[in-house]
Kinemage of the C-alpha trace (Angstrom):
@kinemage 1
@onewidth
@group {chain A} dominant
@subgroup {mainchain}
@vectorlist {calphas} color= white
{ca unk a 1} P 112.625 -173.316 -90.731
{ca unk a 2} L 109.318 -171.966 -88.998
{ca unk a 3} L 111.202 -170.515 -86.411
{ca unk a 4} L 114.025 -168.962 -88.258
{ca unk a 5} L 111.452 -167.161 -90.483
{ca unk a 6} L 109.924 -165.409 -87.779
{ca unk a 7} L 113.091 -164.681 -86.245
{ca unk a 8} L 114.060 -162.723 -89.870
{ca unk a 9} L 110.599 -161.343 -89.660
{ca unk a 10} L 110.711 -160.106 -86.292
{ca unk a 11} L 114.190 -158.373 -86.875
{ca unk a 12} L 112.745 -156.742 -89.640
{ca unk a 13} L 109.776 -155.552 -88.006
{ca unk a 14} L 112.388 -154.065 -84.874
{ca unk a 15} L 114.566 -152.141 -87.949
{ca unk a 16} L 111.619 -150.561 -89.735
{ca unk a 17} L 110.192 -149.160 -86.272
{ca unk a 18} L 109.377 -144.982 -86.230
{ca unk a 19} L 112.317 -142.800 -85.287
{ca unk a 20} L 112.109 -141.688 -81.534
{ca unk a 21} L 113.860 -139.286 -79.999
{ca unk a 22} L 117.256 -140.266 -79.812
{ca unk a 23} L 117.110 -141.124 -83.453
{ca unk a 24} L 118.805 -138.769 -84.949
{ca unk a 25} L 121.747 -138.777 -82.380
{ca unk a 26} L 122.300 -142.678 -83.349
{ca unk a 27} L 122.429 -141.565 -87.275
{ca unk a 28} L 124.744 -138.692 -86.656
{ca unk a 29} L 127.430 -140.580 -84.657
{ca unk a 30} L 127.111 -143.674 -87.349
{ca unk a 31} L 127.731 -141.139 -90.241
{ca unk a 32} L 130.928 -139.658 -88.387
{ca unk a 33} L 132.156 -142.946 -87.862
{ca unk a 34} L 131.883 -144.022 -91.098
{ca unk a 35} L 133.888 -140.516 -92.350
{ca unk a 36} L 136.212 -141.862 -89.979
{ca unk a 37} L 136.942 -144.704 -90.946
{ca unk a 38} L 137.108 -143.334 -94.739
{ca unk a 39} L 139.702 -140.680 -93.787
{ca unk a 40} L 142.087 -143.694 -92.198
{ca unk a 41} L 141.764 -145.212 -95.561
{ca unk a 42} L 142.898 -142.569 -97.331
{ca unk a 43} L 145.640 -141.562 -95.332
{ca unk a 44} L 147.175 -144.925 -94.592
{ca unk a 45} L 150.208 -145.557 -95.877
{ca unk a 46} L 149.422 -148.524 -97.963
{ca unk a 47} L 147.149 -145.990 -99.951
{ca unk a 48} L 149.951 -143.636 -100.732
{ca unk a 49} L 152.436 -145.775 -101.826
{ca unk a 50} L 149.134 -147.222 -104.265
{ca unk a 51} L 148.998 -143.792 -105.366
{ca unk a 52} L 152.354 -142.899 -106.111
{ca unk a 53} L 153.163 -140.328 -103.657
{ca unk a 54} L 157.220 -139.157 -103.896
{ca unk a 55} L 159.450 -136.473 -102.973
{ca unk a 56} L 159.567 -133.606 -105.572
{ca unk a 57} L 162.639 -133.772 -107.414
{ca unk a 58} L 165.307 -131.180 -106.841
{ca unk a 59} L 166.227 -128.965 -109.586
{ca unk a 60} L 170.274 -129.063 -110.028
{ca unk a 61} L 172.089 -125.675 -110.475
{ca unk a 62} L 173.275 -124.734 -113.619
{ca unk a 63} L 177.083 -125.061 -113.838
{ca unk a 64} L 178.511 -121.079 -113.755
{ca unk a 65} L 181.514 -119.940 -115.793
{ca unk a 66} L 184.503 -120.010 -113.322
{ca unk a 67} L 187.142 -117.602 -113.100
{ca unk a 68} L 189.254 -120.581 -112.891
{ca unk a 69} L 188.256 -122.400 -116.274
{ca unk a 70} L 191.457 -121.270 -117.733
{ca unk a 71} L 193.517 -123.365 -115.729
{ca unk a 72} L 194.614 -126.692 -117.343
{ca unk a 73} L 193.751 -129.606 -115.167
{ca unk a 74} L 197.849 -130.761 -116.328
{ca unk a 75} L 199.054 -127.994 -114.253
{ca unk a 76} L 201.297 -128.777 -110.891
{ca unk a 77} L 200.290 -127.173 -107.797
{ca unk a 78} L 202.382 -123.848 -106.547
{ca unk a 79} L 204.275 -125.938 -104.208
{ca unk a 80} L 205.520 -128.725 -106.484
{ca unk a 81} L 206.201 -126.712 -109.642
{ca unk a 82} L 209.460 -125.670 -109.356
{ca unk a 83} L 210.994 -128.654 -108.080
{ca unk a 84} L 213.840 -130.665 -110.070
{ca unk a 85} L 212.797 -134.281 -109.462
{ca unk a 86} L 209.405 -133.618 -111.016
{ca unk a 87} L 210.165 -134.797 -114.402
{ca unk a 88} L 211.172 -138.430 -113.279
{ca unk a 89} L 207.972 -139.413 -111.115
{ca unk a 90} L 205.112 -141.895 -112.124
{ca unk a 91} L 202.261 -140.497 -113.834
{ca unk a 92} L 200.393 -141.241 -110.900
{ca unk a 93} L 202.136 -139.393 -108.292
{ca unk a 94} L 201.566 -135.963 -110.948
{ca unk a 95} L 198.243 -136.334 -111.828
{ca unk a 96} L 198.206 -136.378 -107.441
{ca unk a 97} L 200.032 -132.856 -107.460
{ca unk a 98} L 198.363 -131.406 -110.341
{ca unk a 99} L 195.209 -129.368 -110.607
{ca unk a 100} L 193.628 -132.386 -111.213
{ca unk a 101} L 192.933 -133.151 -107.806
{ca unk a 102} L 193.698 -130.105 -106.335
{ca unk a 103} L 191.685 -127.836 -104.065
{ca unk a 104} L 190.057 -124.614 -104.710
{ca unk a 105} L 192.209 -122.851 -102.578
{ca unk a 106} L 195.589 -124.141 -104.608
{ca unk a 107} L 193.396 -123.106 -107.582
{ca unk a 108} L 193.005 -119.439 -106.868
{ca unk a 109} L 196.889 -119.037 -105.179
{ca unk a 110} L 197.655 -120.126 -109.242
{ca unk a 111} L 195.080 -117.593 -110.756
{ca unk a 112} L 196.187 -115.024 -108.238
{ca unk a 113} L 199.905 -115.341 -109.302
{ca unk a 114} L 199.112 -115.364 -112.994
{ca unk a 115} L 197.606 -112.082 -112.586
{ca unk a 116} L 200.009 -111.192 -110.252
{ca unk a 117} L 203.035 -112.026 -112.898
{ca unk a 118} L 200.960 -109.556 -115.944
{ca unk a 119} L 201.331 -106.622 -113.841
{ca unk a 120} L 203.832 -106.366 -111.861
{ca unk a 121} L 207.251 -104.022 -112.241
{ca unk a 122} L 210.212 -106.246 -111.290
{ca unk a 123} L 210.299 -109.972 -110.640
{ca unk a 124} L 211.166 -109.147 -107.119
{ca unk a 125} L 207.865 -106.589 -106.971
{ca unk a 126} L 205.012 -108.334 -104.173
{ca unk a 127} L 204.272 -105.167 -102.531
{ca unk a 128} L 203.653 -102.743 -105.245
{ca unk a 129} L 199.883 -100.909 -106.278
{ca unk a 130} L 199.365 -102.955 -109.424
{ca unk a 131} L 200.328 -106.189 -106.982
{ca unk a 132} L 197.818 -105.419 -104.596
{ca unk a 133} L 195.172 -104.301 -107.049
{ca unk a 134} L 195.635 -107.960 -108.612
{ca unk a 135} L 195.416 -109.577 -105.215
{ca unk a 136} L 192.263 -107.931 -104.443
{ca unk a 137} L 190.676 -108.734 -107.986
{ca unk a 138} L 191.517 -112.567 -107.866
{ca unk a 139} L 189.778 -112.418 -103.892
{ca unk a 140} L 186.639 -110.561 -105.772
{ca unk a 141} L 186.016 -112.843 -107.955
{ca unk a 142} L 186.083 -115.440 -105.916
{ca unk a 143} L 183.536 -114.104 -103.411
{ca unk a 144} L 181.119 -113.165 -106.621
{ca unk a 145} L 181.272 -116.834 -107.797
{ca unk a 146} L 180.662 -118.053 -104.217
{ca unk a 147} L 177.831 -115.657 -104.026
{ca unk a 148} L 176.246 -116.909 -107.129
{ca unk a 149} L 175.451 -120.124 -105.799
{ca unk a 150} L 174.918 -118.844 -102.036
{ca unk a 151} L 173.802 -115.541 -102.206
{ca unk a 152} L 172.430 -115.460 -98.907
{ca unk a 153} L 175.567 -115.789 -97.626
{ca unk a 154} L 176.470 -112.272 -95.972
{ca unk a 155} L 179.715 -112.020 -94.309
{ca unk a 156} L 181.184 -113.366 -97.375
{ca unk a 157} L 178.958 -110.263 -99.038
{ca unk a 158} L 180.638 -107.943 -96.673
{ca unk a 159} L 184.451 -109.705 -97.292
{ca unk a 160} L 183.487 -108.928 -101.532
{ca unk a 161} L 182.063 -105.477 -100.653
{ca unk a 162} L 185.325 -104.340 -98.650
{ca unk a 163} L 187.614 -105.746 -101.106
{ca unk a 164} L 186.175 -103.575 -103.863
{ca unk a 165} L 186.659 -100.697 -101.717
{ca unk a 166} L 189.847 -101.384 -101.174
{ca unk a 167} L 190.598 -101.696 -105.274
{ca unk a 168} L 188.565 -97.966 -105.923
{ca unk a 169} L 191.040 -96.892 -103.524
{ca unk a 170} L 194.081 -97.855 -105.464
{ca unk a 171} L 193.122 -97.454 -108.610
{ca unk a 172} L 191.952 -94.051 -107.621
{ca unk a 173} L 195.552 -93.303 -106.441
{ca unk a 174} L 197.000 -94.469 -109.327
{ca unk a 175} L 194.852 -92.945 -112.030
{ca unk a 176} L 195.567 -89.638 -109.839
{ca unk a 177} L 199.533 -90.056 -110.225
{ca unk a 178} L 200.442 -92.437 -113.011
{ca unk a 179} L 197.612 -92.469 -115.444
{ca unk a 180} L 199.824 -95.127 -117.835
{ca unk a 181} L 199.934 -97.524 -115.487
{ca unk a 182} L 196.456 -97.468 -114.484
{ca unk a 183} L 195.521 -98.327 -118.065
{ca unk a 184} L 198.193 -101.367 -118.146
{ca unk a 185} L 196.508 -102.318 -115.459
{ca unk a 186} L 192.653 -101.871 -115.791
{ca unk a 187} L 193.614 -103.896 -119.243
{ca unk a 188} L 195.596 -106.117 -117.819
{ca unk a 189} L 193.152 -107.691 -115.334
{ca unk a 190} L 190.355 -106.998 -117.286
{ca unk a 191} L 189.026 -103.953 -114.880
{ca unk a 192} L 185.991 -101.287 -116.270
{ca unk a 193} L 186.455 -98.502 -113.759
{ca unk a 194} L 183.626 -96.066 -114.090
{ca unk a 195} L 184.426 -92.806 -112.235
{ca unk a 196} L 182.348 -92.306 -108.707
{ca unk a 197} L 179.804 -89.831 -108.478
{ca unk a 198} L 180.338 -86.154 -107.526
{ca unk a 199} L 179.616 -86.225 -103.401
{ca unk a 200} L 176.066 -84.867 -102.686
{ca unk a 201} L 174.465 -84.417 -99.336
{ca unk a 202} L 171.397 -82.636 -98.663
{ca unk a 203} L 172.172 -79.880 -96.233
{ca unk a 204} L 170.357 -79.371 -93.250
{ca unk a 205} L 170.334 -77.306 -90.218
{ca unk a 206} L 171.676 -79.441 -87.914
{ca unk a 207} L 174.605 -80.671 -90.365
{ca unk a 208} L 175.207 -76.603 -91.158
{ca unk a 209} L 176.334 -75.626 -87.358
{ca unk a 210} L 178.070 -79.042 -86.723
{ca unk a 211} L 180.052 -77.944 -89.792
{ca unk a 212} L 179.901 -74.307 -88.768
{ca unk a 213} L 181.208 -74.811 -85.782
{ca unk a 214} L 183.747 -77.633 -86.594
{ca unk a 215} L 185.615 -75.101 -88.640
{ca unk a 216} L 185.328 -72.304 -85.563
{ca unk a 217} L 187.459 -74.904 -83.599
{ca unk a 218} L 189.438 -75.608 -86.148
{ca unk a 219} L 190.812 -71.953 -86.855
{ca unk a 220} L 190.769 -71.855 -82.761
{ca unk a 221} L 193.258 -74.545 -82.465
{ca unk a 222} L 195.569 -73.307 -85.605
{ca unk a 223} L 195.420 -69.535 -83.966
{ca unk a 224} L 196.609 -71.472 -80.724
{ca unk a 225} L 199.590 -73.276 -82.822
{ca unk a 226} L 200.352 -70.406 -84.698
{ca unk a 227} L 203.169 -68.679 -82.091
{ca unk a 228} L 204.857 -72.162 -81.857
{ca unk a 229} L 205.347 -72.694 -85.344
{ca unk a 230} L 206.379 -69.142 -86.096
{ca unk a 231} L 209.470 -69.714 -83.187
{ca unk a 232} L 210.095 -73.374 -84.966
{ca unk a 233} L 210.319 -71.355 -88.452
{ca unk a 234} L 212.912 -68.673 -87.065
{ca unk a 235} L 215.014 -71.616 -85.289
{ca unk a 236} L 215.074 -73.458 -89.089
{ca unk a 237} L 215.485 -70.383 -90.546
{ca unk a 238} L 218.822 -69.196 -87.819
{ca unk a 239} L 219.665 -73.129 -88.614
{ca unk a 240} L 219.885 -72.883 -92.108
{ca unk a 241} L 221.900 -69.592 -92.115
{ca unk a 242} L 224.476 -71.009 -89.900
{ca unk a 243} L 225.047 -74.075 -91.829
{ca unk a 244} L 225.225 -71.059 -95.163
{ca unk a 245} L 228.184 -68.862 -93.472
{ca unk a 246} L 229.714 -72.013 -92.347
{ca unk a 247} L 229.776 -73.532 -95.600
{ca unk a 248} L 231.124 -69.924 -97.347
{ca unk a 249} L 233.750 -69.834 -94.628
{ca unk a 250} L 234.944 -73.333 -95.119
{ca unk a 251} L 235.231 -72.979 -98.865
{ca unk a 252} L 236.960 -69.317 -98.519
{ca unk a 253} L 239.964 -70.510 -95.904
{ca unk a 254} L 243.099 -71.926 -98.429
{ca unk a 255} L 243.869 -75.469 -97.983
C-alpha cells in the first residue's frame, strides 16, 4: 500500500510540473484531436439516422385540365370503331380497345377528328382550310399541355410556335376571302383571333439604300422584260383575232 501511494503521489507531482516550452504545442494538438474526434461523432452515420435525417419530400404536380377530358373513357379507339363484330365481344376485350387503356396518341387522333367533323364542308372534305386550321389547333394544344408540365422543353416550344404560325396564316386567308366561314370556324374550335399589329420598323440609313436600291434593280429588270412582253401581247393579241374572223367565217358559210 506504501508503495502504491507514492507511486499516485509521484504521478501527481510529474502532472502538476510548470509548462516548458513545448507546452503549448502538446495542448494545441490534444485540443484538435479532441475536435476531431467530436466532428466523427457527429457525422457518423449512426448519429444521423438518431437524428432523423431524410430526403425532402417531393411536391406532386397539380393535375391540369386536359384538352382531352371530354373524351369518355367508354369510347373505342379510331381503328376498332367502325367494325361490325364489335357488338358481340367480351367486355374484356372492349374495355382493351377503348380509351380506357388507350394511349395519348389514339387520344388526340379522336379529339383531332371531332374537331375535324364540326368544321368541315363535305364528308369527303380532309384537305380543305377549316380542315387544316382544326388539325393545327388539336397539335397546339397538345404542345401547350406538354409545355405546362415541361416547360423547358424547347423544340417542342418551337413545334407549338410554328404551328400557330401556320393557323394566323389561314385564318388570315380566310377572314380575307370568306369572312362567314372564318366565324363558323373561330366558333367552332373555340379560336379568339386578335388582329396582328400594323408592321413597324425603325428606318435607318443602311435599311433606306438597301431598299433604295432594291427597287432601282427592280425597275432595271422590268425595263429589261418590257420588249418581250410587249411582242408576247401582240402574238395573243394576232391569236385572238384569228380565232375572232375564224369563228365569224364559220358561222357566216350555210350549212
Amino acid at each position: 500500500m506504501l508503495l502504491l501511494g507514492l507511486r499516485a503521489a509521484l504521478g501527481w507531482a510529474r502532472s502538476c510540473r510548470l509548462p516548458g516550452p513545448g507546452w503549448s504545442r502538446a495542448v494545441s494538438g490534444a485540443l484538435r484531436l479532441q475536435e476531431t474526434r467530436d466532428r466523427r461523432s457527429v457525422y457518423s452515420p449512426l448519429v444521423q439516422t438518431a437524428r432523423g435525417y431524410v430526403r425532402p419530400v417531393k411536391k406532386r404536380k397539380q393535375a391540369l385540365p386536359s384538352h382531352l377530358d371530354d373524351l369518355p373513357p367508354t369510347m373505342l379507339k379510331k381503328d376498332y370503331a367502325n367494325v361490325p363484330i364489335i357488338d358481340k365481344v367480351d367486355d374484356v376485350v372492349k374495355r382493351l380497345l377503348s380509351l380506357e387503356m388507350a394511349s395519348q396518341r389514339e387520344k388526340v387522333k379522336i379529339k383531332t377528328q371531332q374537331l375535324i367533323e364540326k368544321v368541315r364542308r363535305t364528308p369527303s372534305d380532309n384537305g380543305s382550310f377549316e380542315v387544316q386550321t382544326a388539325i393545327l389547333t388539336a397539335k397546339i394544344q397538345t404542345h401547350r399541355e406538354h409545355l405546362q408540365m415541361h416547360p423547358k422543353d424547347k423544340s417542342n416550344r418551337r413545334r407549338m410556335l410554328m404551328a400557330i404560325d401556320r393557323r394566323k396564316k389561314l385564318l388570315k386567308y380566310l377572314r380575307r376571302t370568306r369572312y362567314e366561314t372564318f366565324e363558323h370556324t373561330c366558333k367552332q374550335l373555340g379560336i379568339q383571333y386578335t388582329l396582328p399589329p400594323l408592321y413597324c420598323r425603325r428606318m435607318t440609313r443602311r435599311w433606306a439604300a438597301k431598299k433604295a436600291f432594291c427597287l432601282k434593280v427592280f425597275n432595271e429588270v422590268q425595263k429589261l422584260k418590257s420588249p418581250e412582253r410587249l411582242k408576247q401581247r401582240r402574238e395573243w393579241q394576232a391569236k385572238a383575232r384569228a380565232r375572232k374572223e375564224q369563228t365569224l367565217q364559220s358561222e357566216g358559210t350555210p350549212v
